[in-house]
N, C-alpha and C positions, 0 to 999 in steps of 0.2 A: 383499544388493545389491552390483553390482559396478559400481566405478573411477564416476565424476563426482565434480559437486561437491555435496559435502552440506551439508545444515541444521542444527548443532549446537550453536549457542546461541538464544535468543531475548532481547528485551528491547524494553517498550512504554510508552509514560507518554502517557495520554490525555485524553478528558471523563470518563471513568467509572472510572479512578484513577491509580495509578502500580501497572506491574506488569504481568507478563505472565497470570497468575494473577487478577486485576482484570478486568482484557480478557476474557480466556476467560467470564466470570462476568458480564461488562457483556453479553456477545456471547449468551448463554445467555439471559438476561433480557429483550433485546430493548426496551429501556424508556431513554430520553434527551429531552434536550432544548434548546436554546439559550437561552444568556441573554446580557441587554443585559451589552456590555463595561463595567467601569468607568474608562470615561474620557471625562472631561467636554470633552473637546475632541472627540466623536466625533460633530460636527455633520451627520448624514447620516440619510437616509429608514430604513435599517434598519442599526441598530447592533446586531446581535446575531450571536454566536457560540457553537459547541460548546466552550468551553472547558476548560483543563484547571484544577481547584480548584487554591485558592494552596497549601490544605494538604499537595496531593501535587505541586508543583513540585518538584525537586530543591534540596536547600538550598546547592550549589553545584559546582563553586565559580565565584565570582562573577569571578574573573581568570585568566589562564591557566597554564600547567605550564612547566617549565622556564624555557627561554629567551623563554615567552611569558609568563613571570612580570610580574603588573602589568598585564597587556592585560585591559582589561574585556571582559567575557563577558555577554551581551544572553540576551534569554529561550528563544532559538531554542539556543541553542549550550548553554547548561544542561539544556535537555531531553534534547539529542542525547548529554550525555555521562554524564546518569543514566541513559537508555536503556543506551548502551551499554556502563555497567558491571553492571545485570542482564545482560546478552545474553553477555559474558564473560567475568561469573562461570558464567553457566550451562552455559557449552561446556565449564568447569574450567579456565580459560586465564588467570587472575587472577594479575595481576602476569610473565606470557607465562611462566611456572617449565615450563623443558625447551626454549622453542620459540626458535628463531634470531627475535628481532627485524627484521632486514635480512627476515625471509622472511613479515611481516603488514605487509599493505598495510591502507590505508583507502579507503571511498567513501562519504562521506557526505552526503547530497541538502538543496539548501532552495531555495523558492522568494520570500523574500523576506530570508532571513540573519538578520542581528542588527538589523534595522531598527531596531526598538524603541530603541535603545541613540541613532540620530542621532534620532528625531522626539523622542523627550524635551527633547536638546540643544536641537536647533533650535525645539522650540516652551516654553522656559523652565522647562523643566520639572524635579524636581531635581537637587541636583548628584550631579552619579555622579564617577568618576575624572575628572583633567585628560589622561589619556593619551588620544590617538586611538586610535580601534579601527575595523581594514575589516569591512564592513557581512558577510563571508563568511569567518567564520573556523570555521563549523562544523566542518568536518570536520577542519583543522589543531589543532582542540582537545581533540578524540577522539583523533585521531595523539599529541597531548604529552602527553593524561594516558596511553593506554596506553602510551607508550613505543616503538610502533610504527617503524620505519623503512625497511617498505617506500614503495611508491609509496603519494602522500595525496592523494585528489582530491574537492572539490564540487561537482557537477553541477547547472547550474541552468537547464534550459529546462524552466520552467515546473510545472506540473501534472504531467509523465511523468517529473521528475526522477530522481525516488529507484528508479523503473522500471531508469531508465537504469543507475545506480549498481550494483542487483544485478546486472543484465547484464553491465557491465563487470568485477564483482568475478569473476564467470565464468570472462570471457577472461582473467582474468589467472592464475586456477588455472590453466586450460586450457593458456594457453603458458608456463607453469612460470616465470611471475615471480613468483610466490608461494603456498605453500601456505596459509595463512589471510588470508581479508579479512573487515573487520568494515564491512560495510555497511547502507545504511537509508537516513532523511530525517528531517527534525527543520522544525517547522514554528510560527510563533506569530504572537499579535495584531500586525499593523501596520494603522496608522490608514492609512495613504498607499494597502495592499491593497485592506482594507475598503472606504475611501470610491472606490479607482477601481471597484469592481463596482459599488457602487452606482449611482454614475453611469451604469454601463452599465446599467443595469434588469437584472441579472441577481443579484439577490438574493432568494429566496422570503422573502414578509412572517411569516411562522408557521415551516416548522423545511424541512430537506431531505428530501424529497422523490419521490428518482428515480423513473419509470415511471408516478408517478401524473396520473392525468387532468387535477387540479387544479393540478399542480405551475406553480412561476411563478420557476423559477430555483433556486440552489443557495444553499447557510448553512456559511461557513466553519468548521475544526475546528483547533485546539490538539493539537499533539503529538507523541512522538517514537517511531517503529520503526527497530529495530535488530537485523539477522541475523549471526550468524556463519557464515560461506561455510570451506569445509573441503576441500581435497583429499581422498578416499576412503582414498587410500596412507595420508596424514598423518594423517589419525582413527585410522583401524585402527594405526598404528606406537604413537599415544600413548595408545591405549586410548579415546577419546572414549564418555564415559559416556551419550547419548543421540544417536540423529540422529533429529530431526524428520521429513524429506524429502528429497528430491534435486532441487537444481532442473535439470531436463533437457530444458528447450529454451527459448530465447529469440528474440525476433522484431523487430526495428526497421523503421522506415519512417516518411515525410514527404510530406504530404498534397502542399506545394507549392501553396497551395489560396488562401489568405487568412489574416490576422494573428491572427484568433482564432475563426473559424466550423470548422467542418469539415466535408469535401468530403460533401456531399451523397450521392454514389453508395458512399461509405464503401470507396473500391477499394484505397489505402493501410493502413487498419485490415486487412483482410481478408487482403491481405498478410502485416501483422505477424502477424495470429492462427495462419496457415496455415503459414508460418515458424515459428514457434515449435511451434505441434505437430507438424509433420512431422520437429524435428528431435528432440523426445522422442518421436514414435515411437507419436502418440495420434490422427491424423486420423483422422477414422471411416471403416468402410470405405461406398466410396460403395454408394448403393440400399440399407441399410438403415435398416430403423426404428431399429438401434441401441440399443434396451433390449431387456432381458429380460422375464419375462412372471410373473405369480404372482397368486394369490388374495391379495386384498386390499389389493393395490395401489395407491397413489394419483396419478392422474396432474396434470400441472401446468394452470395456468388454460389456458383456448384449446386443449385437447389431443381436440379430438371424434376418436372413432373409436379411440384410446389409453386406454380403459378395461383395466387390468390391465396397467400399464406400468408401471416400477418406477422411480421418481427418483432419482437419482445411480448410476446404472445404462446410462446413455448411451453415444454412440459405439461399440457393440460393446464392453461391457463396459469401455471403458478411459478416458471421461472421466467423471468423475462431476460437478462442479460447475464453474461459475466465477463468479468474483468481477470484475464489469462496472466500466469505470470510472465509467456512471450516474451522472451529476453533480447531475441533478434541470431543468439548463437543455433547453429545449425539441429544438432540433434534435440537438444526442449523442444523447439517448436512444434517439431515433428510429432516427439512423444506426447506435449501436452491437447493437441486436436486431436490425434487420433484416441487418447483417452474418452476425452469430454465425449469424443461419437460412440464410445463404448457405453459411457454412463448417460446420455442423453436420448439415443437410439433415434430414431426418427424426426427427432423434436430437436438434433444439432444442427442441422442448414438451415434450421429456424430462428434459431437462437442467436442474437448479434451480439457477438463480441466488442469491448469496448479497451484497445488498447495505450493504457495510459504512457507506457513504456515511449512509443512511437512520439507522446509528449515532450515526457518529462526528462526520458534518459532513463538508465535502472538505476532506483537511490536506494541500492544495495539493502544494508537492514531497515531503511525505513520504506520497500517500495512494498511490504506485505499493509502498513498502515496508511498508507495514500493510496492504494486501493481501494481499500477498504472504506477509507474519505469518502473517495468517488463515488461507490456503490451508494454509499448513502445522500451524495447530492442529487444523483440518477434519479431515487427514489421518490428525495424529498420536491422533488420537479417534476416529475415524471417523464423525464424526456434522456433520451440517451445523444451525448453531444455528436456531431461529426469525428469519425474519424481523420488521425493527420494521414493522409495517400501518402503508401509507400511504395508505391506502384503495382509489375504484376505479381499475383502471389504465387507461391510454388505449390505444384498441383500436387504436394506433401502434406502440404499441411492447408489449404485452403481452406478458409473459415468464411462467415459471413462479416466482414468488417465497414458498414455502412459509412458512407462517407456527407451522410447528409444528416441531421437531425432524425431522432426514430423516439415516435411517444413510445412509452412503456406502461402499458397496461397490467401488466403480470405482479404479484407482489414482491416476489423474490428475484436478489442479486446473487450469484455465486461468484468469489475471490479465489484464487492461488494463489502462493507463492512456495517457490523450492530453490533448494539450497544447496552450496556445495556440502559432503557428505553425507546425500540423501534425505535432507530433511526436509518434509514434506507439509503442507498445512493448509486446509480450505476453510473457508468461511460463509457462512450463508445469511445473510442481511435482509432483513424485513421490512415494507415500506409501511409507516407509521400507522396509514391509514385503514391497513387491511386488520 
């Protein structure tokens, strides 16, 4: 593979354990569930979440590094820095031995911080430190325990957060402010979250959901992704013992639309999607069916007349899957299949979606970086895991959502995530080997 930015660590702490090796093995199994939070103040129609067990929480640390020595550290920001010290260790960057510090930046995503740390305060709850602590110190606390001194930034609009975050760790390879960036999103319980969906009615009473008929809103998730972003130059200089993927095209955009609906005709997604694959270099080409053809074949739900089409074989050979941001509430879903059939054209009831959401739960700012994970363990495997069955789906939004194993062939994964205030963000991932 020549010159971008590669994949070379990973690092995950989820519902289904701590661990990138966990993940892979939760995502295999296709088997989860939500349960009631415990917290007795979570006076709301549906308290329940994908959470992450207390036993695989990170044990800490509980306060910060250096000069943030003493600054309490909330559930969001522990997640974030056990993530990212699997993610690099795994790149072999532990303790940065060889690499210029001034040259590893951070970006790391959340979309509601260290809440936890003030609703406790503020609703009497135990005593923790007398120090104050801001509500967003995720990413400055991955920065001080790795010793990082590039640029350190948390990106919080919303649900596309942590989208945003690998994008930007991109451009910063790209214009040579840094050869490594350790980016993701780190996400946890806040009662203040939880109860404002509620309030909105968009919470499913039973588990998430997406594409399904019955679906009745989304079931939040617990948890932290964490990628290592690598110059090509800089891997190959220091030997980088694994690259996962390349990520090779990004896409931004804003609906402009409303505070938290999204635009109807889905013209801004479609945008991002088509931006980002045209700049990996994966748009299908137009007027094909865009798969291949073979005995035995299985084609995806809704694909009449596509008997002998091969799944993850889309776009003319070069997109294989993508990972939707599918949130389980009524009008995205809709909006985002009926996009992809606009930017995929013939080559979408080909293309198997792979919904992590129906996993993990939506882990708000960090579910644009645990996608993103995903797409690259797909890759590095080559296999797309079982979906979790949500049973029948609504003939709205019907997608191919395989429920068995599906090799993937194709080199390229496409990512979504969108956000309330219209913020939009695709990404396009590359499998190592192509």
């Amino acid at each position: 593979m020549d010159g971008g930015v590669l994949v070379t660590g990973l690092g995950a702490v989820s519902c289904v354990g701590s661990g990138v090796d966990a993940l892979w093995r939760g995502m295999r199994a296709a088997r989860s569930a939500p349960v009631r939070v415990p917290d007795p103040l979570a006076r709301m129609d549906h308290p329940h979440m994908y959470l992450v067990p207390e036993a695989e929480v990170p044990a800490g640390p509980a306060t910060g590094h250096g000069a943030q020595g003493g600054l309490p550290l909330g559930r969001a920001s522990r997640l974030a820095v056990g993530a990212a010290r699997e993610a690099v260790a795994d790149a072999g960057l532990t303790g940065l031995a060889g690499v210029d510090p001034r040259r590893v930046a951070v970006a790391v995503s959340s979309g509601m911080g260290d809440s936890d740390l003030h609703e406790r305060r503020r609703a009497g709850g135990p005593a923790g430190p007398d120090r104050w602590a801001p509500v967003f110190p995720v990413a400055s606390a991955v920065g001080a325990w790795l010793g990082a001194q590039g640029a350190n930034t948390c990106l919080s609009n919303a649900c596309a957060a942590s989208g945003y975050a690998l994008s930007l760790a991109a451009d910063l390879i790209r214009s040579g402010e840094a050869d490594v960036v350790v980016a993701g999103g780190s996400e946890a319980y806040s009662r203040v979250g939880l109860a404002c969906f509620n309030r909105l009615g968009a919470i499913d009473p039973e588990r998430c959901r997406p594409f399904a008929a019955d679906r009745r809103g989304t079931v939040f998730g617990e948890g932290a992704a964490v990628l290592v972003l690598e110059s090509a130059e800089h891997a190959r200089r220091r030997g980088a013992k694994t690259v996962y993927a390349r990520l090779a095209g990004t896409g931004w955009s804003c609906d402009a639309h409303h505070a938290t609906a999204p635009e109807p005709g889905g013209a801004q997604i479609e945008r991002a999607m088509r931006e980002a694959l045209r700049e990996a270099g994966a748009l299908p080409d137009p007027g094909t069916a865009g798969a291949a053809t073979g005995p035995g074949a299985v084609p995806g739900p809704g694909t009449a007349g596509a008997a002998g089409a091969v799944p993850g074989a889309a776009g003319a050979g070069r997109l294989g899957f993508v990972v939707p941001h599918g949130t389980g509430t009524q009008l995205n879903d809709v909006v985002e299949v009926r996009t992809l059939s606009a930017v995929l054209g013939e080559a979408a009831p080909l293309t198997p979606l792979y919904s992590l959401k129906a996993l993990l739960g939506h882990t708000g700012g960090a579910a644009g970086a645990f996608a993103a994970l995903a797409a690259a363990l797909v890759l590095h495997h080559g296999t797309l895991p079982p979906n979790v069955p949500v049973g029948a789906l609504d003939p709205e939004c019907e997608a191919p959502l395989p429920t068995a194993p599906t090799p993937v062939t194709a080199p390229y994964g496409l990512v979504n995530a969108y956000a309330f205030g219209g913020n939009n963000v695709s990404l396009v991932l590359q499998g190592a080997a192509a």
